[in-house]
MIFIFI-714533 format. One record per residue (C-alpha): x, y, z; residue number from 0. Coordinates in steps of 0.001 Angstrom, whole numbers. Each point is the difference from the previous one (the first is absolute). Layout:
+---------+---------+---------+-----+
!       X !       Y !       Z ! seq !
+---------+---------+---------+-----+
!       X !       Y !       Z ! NUM !
...
+---------+---------+---------+-----+
//
This chain:
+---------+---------+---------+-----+
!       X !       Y !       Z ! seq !
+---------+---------+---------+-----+
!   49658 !  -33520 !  -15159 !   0 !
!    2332 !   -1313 !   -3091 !   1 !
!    3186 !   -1130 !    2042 !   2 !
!    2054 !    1284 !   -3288 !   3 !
!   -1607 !    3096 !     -85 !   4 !
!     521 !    1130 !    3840 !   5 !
!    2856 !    1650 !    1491 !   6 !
!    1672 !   -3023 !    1325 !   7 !
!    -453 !   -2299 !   -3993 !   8 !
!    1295 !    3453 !   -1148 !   9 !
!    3374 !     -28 !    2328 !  10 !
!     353 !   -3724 !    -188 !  11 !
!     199 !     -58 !   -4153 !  12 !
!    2592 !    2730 !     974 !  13 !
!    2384 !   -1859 !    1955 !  14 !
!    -592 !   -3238 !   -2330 !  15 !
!    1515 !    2077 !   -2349 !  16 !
!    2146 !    1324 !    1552 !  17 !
!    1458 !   -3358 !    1483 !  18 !
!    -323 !   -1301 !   -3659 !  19 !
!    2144 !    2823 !   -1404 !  20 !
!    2338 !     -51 !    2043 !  21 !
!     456 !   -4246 !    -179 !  22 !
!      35 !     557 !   -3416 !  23 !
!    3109 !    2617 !     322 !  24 !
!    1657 !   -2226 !    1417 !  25 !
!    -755 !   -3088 !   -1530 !  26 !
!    1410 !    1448 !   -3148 !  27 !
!    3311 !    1284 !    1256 !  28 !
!     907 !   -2623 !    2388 !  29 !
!   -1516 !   -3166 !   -1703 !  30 !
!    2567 !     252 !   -2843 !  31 !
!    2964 !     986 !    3039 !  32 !
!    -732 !   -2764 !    2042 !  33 !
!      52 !   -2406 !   -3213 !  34 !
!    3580 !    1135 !    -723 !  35 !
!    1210 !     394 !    3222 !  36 !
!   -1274 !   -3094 !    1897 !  37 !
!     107 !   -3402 !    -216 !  38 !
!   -3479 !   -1744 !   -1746 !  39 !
!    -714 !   -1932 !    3276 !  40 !
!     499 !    3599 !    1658 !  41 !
!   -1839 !    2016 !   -2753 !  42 !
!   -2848 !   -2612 !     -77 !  43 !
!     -48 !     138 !    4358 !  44 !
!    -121 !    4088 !    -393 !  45 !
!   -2231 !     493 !   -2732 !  46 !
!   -2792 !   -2665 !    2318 !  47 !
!     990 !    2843 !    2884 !  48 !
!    -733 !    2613 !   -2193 !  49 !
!   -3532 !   -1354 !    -918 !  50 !
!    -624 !    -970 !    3275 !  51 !
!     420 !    3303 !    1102 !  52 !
!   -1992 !    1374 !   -2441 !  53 !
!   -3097 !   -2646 !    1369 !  54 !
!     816 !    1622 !    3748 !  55 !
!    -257 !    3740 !   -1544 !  56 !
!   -2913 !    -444 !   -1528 !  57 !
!   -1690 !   -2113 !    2926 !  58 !
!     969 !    2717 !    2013 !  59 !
!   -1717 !    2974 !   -2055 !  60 !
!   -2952 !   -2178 !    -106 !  61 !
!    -476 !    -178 !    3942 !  62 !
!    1098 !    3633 !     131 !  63 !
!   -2827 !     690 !   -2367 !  64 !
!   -2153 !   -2028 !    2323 !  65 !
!    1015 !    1389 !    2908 !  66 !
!    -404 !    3414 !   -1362 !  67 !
!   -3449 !   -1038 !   -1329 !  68 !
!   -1073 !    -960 !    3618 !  69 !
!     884 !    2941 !    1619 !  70 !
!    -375 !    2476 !   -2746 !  71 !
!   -2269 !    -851 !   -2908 !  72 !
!   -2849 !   -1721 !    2179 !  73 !
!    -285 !    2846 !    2647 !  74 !
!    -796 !    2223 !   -2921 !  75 !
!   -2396 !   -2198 !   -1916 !  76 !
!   -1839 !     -33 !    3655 !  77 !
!     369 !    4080 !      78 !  78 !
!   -1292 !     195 !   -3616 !  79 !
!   -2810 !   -1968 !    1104 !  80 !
!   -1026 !    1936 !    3073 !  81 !
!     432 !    3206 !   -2393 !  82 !
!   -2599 !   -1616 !   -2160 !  83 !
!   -2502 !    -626 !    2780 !  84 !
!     -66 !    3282 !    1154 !  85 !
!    -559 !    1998 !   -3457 !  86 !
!   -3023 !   -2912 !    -190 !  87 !
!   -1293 !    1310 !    3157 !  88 !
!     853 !   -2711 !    2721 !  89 !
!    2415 !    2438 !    2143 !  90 !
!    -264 !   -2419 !    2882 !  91 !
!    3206 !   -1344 !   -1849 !  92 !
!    3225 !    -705 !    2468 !  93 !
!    3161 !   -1474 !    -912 !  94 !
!    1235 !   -2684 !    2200 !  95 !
!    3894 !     491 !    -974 !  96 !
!    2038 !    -235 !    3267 !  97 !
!    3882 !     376 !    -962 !  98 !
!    2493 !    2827 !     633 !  99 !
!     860 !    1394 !   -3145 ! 100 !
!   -1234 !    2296 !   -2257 ! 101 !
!   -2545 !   -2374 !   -1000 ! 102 !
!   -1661 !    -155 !    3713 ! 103 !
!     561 !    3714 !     662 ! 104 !
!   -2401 !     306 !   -3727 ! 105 !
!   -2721 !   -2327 !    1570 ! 106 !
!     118 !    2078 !    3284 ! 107 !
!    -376 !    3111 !   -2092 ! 108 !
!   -2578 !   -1373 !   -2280 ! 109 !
!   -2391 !   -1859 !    2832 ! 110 !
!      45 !    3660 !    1737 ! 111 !
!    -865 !    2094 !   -3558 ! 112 !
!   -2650 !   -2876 !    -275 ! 113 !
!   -1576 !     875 !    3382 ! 114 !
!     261 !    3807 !    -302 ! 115 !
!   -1800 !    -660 !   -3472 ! 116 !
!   -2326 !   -2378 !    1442 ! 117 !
!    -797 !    2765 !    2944 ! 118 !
!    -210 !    2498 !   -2382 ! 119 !
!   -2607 !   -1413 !   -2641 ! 120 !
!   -2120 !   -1072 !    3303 ! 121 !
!     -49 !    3488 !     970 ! 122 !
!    -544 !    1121 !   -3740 ! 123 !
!   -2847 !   -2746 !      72 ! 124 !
!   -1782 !    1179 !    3349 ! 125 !
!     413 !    3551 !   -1160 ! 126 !
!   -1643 !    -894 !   -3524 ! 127 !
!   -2714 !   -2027 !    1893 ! 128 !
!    -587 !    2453 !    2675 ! 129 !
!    -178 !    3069 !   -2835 ! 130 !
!   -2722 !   -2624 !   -1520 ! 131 !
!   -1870 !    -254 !    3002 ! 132 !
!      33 !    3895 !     356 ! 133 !
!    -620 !     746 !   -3417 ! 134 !
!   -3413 !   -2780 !    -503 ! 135 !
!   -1079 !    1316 !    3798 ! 136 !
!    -514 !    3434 !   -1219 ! 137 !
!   -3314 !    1570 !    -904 ! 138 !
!    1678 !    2477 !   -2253 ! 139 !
!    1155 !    -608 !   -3166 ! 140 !
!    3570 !    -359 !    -883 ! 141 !
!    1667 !     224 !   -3699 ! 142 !
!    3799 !    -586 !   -1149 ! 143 !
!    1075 !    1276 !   -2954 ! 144 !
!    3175 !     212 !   -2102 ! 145 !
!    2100 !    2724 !   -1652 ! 146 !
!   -2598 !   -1180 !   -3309 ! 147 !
!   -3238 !     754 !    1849 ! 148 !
!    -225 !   -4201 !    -317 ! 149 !
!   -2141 !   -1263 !    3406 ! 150 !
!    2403 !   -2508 !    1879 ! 151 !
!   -1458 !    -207 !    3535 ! 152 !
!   -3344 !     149 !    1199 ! 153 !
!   -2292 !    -701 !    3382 ! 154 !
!   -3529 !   -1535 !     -61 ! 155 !
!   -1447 !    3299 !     571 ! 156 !
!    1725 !    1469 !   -3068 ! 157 !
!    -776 !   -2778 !   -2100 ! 158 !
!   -3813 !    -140 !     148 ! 159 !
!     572 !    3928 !    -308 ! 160 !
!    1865 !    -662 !   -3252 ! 161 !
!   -3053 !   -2397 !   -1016 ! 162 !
!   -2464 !    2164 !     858 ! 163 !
!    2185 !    3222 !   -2126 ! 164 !
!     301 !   -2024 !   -2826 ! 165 !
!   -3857 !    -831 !    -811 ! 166 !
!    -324 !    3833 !    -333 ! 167 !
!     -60 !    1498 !   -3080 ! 168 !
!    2842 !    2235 !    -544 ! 169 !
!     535 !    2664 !   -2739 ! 170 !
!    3296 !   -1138 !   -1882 ! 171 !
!    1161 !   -2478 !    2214 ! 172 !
!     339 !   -3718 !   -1683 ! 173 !
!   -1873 !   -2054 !    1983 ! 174 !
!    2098 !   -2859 !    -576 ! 175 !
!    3318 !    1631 !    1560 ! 176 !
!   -1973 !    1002 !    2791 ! 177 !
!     893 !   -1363 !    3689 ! 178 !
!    3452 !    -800 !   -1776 ! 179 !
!    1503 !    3617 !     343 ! 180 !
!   -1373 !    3236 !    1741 ! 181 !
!   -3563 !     666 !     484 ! 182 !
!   -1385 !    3268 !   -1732 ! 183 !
!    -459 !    1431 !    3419 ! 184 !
!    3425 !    -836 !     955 ! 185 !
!    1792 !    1289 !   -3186 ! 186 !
!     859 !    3562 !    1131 ! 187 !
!     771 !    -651 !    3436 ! 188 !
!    2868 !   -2956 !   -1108 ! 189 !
!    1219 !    2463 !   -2951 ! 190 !
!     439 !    3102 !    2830 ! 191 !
!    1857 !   -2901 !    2429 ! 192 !
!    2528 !   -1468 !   -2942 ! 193 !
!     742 !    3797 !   -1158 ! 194 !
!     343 !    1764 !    3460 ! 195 !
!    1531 !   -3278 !    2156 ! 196 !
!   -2526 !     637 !    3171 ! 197 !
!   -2847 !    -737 !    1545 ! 198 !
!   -4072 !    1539 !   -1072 ! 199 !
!   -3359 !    -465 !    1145 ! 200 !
!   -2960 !    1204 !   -1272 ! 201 !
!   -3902 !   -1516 !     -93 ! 202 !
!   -1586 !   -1672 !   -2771 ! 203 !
!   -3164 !    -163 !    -778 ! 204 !
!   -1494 !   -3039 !   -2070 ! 205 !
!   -3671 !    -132 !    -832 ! 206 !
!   -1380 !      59 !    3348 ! 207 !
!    2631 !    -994 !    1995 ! 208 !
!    3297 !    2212 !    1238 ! 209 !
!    3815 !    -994 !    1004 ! 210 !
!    2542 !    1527 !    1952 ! 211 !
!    3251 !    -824 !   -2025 ! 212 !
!    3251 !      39 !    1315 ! 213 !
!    2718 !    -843 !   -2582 ! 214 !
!    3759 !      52 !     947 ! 215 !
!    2949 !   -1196 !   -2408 ! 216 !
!    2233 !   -2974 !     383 ! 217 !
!    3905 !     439 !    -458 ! 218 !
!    2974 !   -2877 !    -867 ! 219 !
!    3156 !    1934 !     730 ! 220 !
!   -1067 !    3529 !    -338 ! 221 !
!   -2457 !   -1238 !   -3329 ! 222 !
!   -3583 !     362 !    -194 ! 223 !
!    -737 !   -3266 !    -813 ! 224 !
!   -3938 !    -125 !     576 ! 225 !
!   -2753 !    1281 !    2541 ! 226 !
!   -2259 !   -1198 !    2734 ! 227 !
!   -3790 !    1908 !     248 ! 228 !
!   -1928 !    -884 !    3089 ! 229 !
!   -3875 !     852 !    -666 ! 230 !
!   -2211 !     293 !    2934 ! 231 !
!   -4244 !     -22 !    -605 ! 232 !
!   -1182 !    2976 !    1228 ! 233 !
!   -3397 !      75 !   -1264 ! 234 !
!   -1634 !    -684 !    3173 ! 235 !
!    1747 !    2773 !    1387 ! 236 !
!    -819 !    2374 !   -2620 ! 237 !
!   -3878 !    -871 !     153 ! 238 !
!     159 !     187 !    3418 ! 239 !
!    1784 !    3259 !      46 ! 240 !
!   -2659 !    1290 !   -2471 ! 241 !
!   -3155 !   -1442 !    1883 ! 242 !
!    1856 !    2111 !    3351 ! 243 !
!     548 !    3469 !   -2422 ! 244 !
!   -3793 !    -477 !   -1274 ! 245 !
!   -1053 !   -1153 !    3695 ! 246 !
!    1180 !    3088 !    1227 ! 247 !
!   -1172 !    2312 !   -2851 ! 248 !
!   -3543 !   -1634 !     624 ! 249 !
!    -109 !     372 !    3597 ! 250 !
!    1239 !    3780 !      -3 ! 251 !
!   -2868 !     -16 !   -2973 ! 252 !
!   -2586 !   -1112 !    1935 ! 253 !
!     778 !    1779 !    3097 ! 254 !
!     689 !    3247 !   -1504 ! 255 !
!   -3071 !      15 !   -1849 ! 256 !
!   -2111 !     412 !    3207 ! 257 !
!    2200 !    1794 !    1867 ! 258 !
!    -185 !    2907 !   -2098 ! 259 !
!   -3303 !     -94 !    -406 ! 260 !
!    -561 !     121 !    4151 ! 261 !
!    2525 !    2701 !    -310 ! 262 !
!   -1564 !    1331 !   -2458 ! 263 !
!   -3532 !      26 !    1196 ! 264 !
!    1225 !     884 !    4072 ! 265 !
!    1504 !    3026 !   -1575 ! 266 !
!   -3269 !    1133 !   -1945 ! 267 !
!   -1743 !    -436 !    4065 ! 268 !
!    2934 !    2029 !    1152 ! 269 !
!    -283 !    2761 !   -2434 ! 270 !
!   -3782 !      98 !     982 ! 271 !
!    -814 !    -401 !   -3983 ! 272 !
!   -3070 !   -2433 !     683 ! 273 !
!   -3080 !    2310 !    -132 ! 274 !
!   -2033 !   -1743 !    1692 ! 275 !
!    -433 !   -3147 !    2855 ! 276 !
!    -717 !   -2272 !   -3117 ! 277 !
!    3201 !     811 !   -1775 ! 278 !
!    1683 !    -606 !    2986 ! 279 !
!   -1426 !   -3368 !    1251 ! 280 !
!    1025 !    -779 !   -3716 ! 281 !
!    2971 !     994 !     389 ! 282 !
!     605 !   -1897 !    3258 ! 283 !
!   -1759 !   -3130 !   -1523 ! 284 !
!    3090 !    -133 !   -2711 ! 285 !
!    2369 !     420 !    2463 ! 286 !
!   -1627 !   -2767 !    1711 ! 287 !
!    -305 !   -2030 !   -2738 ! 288 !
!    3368 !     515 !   -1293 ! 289 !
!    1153 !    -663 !    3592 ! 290 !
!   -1733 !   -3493 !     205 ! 291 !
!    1571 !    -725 !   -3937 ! 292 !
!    3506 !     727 !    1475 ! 293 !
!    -831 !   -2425 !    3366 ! 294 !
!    -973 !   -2782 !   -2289 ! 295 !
!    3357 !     187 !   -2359 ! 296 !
!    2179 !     416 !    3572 ! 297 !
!   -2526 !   -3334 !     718 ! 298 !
!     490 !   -1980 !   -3210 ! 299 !
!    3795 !     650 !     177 ! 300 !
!     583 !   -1289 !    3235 ! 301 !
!   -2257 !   -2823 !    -496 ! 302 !
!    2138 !   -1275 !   -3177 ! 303 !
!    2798 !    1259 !    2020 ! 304 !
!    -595 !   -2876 !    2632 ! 305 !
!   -1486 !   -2295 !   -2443 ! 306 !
!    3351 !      53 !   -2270 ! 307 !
!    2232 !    -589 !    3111 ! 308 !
!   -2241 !   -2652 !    1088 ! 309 !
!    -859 !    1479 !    3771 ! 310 !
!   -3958 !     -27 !    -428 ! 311 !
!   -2111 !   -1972 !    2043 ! 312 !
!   -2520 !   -2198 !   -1495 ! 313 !
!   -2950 !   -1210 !    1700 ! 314 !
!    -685 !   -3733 !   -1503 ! 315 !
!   -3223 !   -1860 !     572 ! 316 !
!   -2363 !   -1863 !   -2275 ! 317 !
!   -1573 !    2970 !   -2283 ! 318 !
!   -3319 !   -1432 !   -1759 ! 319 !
!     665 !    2061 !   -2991 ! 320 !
!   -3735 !    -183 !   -1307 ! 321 !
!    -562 !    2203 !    3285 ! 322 !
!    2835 !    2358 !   -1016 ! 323 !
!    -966 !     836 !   -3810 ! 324 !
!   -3432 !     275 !    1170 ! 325 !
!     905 !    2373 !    2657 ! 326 !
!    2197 !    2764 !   -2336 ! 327 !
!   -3028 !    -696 !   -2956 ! 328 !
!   -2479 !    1715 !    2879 ! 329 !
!    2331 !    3131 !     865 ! 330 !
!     782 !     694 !   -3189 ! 331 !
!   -3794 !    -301 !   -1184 ! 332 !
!    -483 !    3181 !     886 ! 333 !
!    2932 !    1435 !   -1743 ! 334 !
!    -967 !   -1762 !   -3333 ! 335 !
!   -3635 !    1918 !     289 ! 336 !
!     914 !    2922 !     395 ! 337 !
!    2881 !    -371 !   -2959 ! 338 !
!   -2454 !    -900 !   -2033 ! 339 !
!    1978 !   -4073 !    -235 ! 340 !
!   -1564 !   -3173 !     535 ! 341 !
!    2015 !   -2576 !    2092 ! 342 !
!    -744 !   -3506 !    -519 ! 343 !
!     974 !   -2463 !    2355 ! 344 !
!    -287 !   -3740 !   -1572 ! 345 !
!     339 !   -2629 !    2886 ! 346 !
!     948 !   -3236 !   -1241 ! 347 !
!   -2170 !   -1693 !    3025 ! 348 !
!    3499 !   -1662 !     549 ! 349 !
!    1063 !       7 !    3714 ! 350 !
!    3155 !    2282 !     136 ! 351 !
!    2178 !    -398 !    2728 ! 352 !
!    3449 !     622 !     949 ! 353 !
!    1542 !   -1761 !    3138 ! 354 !
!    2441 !    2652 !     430 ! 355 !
!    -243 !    4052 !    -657 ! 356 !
!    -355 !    3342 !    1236 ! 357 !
!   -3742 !     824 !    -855 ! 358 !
!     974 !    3491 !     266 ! 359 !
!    3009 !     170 !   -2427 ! 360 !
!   -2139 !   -2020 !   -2568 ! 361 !
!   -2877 !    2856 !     628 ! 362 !
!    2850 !    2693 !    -878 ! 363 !
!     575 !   -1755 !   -3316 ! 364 !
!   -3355 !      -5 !    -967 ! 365 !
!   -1043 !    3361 !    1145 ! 366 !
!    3548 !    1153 !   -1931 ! 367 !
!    -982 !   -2076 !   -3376 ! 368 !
!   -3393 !    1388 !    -210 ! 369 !
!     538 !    3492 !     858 ! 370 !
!    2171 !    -118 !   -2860 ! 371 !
!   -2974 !   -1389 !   -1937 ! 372 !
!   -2291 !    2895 !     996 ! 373 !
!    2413 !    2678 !    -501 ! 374 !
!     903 !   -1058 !   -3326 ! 375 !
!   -3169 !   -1070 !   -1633 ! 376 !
!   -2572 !    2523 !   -1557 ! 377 !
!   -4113 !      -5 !    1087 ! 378 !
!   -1773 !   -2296 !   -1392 ! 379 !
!    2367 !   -3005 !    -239 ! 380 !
!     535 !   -3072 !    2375 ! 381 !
!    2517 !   -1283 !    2363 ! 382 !
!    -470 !   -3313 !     856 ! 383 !
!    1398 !   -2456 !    2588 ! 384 !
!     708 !   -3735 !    -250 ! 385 !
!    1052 !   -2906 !    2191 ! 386 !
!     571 !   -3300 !    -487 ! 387 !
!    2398 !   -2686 !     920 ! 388 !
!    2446 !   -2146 !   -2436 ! 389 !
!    2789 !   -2510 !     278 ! 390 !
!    3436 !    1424 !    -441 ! 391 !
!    3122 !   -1763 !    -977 ! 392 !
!     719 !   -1110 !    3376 ! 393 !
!   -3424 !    1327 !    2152 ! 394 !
!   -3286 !     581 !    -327 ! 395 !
!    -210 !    4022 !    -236 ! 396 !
!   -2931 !    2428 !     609 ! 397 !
!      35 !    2464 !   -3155 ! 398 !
!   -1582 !    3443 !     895 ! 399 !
!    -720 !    2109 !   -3291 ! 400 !
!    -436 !    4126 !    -229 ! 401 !
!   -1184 !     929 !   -3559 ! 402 !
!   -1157 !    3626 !   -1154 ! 403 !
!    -688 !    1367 !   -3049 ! 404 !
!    1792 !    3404 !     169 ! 405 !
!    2511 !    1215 !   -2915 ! 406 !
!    2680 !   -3102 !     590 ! 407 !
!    3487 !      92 !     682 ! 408 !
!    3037 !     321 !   -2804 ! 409 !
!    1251 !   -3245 !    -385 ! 410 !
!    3864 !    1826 !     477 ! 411 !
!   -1683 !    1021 !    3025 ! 412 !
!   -1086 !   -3360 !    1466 ! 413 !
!    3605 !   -1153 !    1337 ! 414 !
!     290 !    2939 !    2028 ! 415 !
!   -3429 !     603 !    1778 ! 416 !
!     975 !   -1190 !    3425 ! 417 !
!    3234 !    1951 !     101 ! 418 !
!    -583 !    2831 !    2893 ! 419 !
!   -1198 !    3391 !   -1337 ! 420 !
!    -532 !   -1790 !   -3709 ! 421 !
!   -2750 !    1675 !   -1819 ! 422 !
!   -1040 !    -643 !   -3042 ! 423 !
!   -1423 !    2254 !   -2745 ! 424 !
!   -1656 !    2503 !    1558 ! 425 !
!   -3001 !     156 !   -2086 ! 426 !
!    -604 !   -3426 !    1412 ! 427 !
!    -387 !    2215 !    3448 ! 428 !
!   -3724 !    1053 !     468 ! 429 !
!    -859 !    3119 !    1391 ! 430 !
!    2757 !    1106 !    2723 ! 431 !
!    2227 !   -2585 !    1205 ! 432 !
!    -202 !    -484 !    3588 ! 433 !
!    2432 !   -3074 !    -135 ! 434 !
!    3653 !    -117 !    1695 ! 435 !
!    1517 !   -2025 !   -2836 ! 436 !
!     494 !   -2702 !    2699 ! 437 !
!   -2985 !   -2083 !      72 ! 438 !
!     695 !   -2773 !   -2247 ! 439 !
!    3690 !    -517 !    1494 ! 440 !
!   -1817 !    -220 !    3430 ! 441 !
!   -2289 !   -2831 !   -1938 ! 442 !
!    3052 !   -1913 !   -1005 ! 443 !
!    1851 !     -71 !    2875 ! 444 !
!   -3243 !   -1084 !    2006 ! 445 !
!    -476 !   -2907 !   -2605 ! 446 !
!    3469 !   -1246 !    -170 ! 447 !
!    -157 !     -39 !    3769 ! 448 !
!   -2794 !   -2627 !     116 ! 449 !
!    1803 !   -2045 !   -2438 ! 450 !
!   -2251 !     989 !   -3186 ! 451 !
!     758 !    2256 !   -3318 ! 452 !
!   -1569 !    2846 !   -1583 ! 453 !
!    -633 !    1008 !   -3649 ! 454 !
!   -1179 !    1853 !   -2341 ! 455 !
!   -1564 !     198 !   -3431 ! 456 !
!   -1109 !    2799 !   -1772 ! 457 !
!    -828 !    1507 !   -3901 ! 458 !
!    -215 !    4016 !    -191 ! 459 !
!   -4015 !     592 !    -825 ! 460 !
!    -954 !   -3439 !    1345 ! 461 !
!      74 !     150 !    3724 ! 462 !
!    3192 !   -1674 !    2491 ! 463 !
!    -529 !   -3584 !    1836 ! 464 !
!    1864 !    -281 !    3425 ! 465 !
!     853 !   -4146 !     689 ! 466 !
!     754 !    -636 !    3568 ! 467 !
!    1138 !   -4026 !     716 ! 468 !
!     -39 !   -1127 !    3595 ! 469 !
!    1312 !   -3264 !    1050 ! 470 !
!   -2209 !   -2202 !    2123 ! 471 !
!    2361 !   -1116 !    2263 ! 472 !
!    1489 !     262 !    3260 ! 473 !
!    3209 !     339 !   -1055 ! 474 !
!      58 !    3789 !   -1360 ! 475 !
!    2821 !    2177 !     541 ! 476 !
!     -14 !    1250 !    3576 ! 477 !
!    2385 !    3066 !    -547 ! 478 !
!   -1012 !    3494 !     560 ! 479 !
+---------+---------+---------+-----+
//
């Protein structure tokens, strides 16, 4: 610091002049005295007194201002510099002053504001990095916003959200503002939080996917001065939710369906309206049959049931799967004869065999796949089987194919056909279906449990191709 322009420079120049005013006072009043009133030896001795005394005074101020400077101007500058370190950010500053005055009860007070600031920006800090941690942890999506609608904070989550919003196309939205300020499905919840000053929740629903919002406003002394949304992915739930609505509406289908016809038909026996033993073995027959229908959907459903929750045994040996295909091609042989079909079974003359599977489970597939075949292809036309083995990404896999040529699937049908109780068109359905709606997510869940896949390819008028890959290896998936 400029000595001159401190506090001490400041109150030395002061008493300078003040000395010098006052020597001058009296050098003009009592110089011309002392000439008339003394001897010159005398005035000569006096006036060297006189400026000798004016040397001391001003020696005197000097180390005054020195003195002052020490104990004053230098405890300051170190004060001023301590200030300075803390608004840079180093508030491990102390002071080191140890005296008794005011200046040393100022260091005390400063070195303890400088560790209560220093405690409190740690605890700021943790909180910050701690609000970090819980913000980037979270799977659902968090958004800031201020009083403008401008986005100031978000989370992972909400940012590949944002990314993902802002590649759709939206009807008068510029495209370039967009993940700078409120989404469009975001606008009228943060207009009804700034104008009403509480919290709302609704659901969104974008494309395919839904949200769960939850938007409360943020207040600086009594203001609204933005708002926080949370936004939770509930699209799993809602599918899931909506495959347990239609799950029950298909199972009280299918169940009610021959119920009331065994009702309906044991109350035609009751009321004695068969006229003769034929209608009444009839009769009985459909109850029968209706009876067996309703065992095998109680069967199916408990089957998946286990399957699903992974509590089925499996039975895993070697399975020669030439042996298999060849055994389902001879029962249904008779089937595709009297339907009018032909089966074809090409062998490869490849030996098929997997070290490890439940030869029964794999005969469930088949029989499954190609009753599908036969129920849903006309007379005259072909179903034909195929095996053969190929080399995977990883394995060498054993690819068993099921092609008809029955009316096809809808392509906007395809993703859907191993859903339980799925159906398809139901022109594609020949004849009466006898099916549970269960068979091909029985085949799926039998597949993925030895490890393989399952697919299907299909054009409406062309016939549908059933792809079944099973890895060669001994390390399939054990569960179920």
């Amino acid at each position: 610091m400029n000595f001159w322009r401190s506090l001490v420079g400041k109150l030395w120049i002061t008493i300078i002049c003040l000395v010098g005013s006052v020597l001058i006072f009296l050098g003009l009043f009592l110089l011309p005295y002392i000439n008339r009133n003394f001897a010159a030896y005398e005035s000569t001795e006096i006036k060297h007194l006189f400026t000798y005394t004016c040397i001391v005074g001003f020696l005197l101020t000097t180390f005054f201002a020195l003195f002052l400077f020490t104990k004053i101007t230098q405890p300051m500058q170190l004060l001023i510099q301590a200030a300075n370190a803390i608004r840079e950010g180093r508030y491990d500053t102390r002071l080191s002053l140890v005296t008794s005055d005011e200046i040393g009860e100022l260091a005390k007070t400063f070195n303890h504001m400088s560790t209560e600031l220093e405690a409190t920006i740690r605890s700021l800090n943790e909180e910050k990095n701690h609000l970090s941690s819980v913000l980037r942890s979270m799977s659902d999506a968090v958004i800031t916003f201020d009083r403008s609608g401008q986005i100031i904070l978000t989370n992972p989550p909400a940012q590949s959200l944002l990314d993902i919003w802002k590649k759709l196309e939206w009807q008068e939205r510029d495209l370039e503002e967009f993940g700078a300020s409120v989404p469009e499905p975001l606008q009228s919840l943060f207009h009804t939080v700034m104008d009403r000053g509480e919290d709302v929740g609704d659901y969104i629903h974008v494309k395919k996917g839904s949200w769960s919002v939850q938007m409360a406003p943020l207040y600086t002394d009594n203001a609204i001065r933005g708002a926080v949304a949370v936004l939770r992915d509930i699209t799993e739930e809602v599918k899931l939710e909506k495959m347990r609505s239609d799950f029950v509406a298909n199972v009280s289908h299918e169940i009610r369906t021959p119920l009331s016809m065994m009702q309906g038909y044991s109350e035609a026996l009751l009321d004695g309206m068969a006229g003769s033993p034929e209608e009444s073995e009839e009769l009985v027959q459909v109850i029968h049959d209706e009876s067996l229908r309703m065992g095998r959907l109680v069967k199916d459903l408990l089957d998946l049931a286990r399957m699903e929750a992974g509590h089925t045994d499996m039975h895993r040996q070697e399975v020669d799967v030439n042996e298999l295909i060849e055994r389902v091609h001879r029962k249904f042989t008779v089937r595709s004869k009297e339907q009018g079909l032909t089966l074809d079974y090409h062998e490869q003359g490849q030996r098929l065999l997997l070290p490890e599977a439940d030869e029964d489970r794999l005969e469930q597939v088949l029989t499954n796949l190609l009753d599908n075949a036969f129920r849903h292809t006309p007379g005259g036309k072909k179903v034909t089987i195929a095996a053969d083995r190929i080399l995977g990404e990883r394995h060498e896999l054993i690819r068993i194919r099921i092609k008809d040529e029955g009316v096809g699937i809808a392509s906007e049908d395809l993703p859907y056909i191993f859903d339980r109780f799925y159906k398809a068109d139901k022109a594609r359905v020949r004849g009466e279906d006898k099916g549970t709606g269960l068979g091909l997510a029985i085949v799926k869940n039998i597949v993925e449990a030895h490890g393989g896949s399952v697919s299907a390819a299909s054009a409406l008028g062309e016939g549908t191709e059933f792809t079944i890959l099973l890895p060669i290896s001994n390390k399939t998936k054990l569960g179920l």
